[in-house]
N, C-alpha and C positions, 0 to 999 in steps of 0.2 A: 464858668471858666473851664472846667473839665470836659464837661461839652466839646467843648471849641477844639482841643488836644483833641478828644478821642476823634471825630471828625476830619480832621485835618490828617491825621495819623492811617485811617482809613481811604484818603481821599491821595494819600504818598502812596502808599500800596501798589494801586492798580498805576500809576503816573511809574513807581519804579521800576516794573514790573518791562513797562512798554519802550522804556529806558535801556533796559538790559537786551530786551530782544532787540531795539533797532541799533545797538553795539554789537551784537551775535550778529545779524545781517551783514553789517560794515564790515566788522571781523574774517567774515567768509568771503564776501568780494574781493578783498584785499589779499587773502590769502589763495582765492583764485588768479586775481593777476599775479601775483609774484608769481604763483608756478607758471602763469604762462611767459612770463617774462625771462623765467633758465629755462624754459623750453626752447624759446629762442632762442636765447644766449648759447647753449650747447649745440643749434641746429648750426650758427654761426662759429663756432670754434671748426664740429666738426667739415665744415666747409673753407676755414682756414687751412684746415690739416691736408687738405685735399688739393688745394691750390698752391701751397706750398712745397709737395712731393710735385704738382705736377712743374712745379718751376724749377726744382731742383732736377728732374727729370730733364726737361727741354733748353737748361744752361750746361749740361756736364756734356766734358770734353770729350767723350767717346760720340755723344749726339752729334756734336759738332762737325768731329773726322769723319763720320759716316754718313753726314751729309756733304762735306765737300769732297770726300769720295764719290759721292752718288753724279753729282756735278761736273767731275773731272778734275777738282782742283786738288795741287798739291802744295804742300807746306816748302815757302818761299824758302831758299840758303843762305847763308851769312850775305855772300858775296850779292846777292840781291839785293839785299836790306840796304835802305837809306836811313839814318837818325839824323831829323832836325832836332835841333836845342834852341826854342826861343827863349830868349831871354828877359824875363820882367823889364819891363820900362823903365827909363833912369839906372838903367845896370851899367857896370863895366863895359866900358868898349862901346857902347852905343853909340849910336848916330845923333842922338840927340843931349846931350854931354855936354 
């Protein structure tokens, strides 16, 4: 019966041994992909940052004068201006009431 334990006990050994390294293997892949995973994550941030100045860039109102300068246009006067006001459906005063 002793035997058997000491055996068995010898035969766990090398099995736990080969157990542990193929968790160290696993361990290290996985810690490979994650960092490449904030690699990207950070190449994607920093190319947010980049697309968003440049949008912030190509909305702001000085681009805009400067471009309808370039054009020849000039910012309309009250007395130009037309305001329609449609009015949701089923409103006051409608045509269909």
């Amino acid at each position: 019966m002793r035997r058997g334990y000491l055996y068995a006990m010898l035969l766990s050994i090398p099995i736990l041994l080969l157990l542990v390294a193929w968790q160290a293997g696993r361990y290290d892949e996985l810690a490979n992909e994650a960092k490449l995973l904030e690699d990207r994550q950070e190449a994607w941030v920093q190319e947010n940052k980049k697309l968003e100045a440049g949008i912030r860039v190509l909305s702001s109102k000085e681009r805009a004068d400067s471009l309808a300068e370039g054009l020849g246009l000039k910012r309309a006067s009250p007395d130009r201006s037309l305001r329609v006001i449609v009015q949701p459906r089923g409103g006051r005063g409608g045509a269909h009431d």
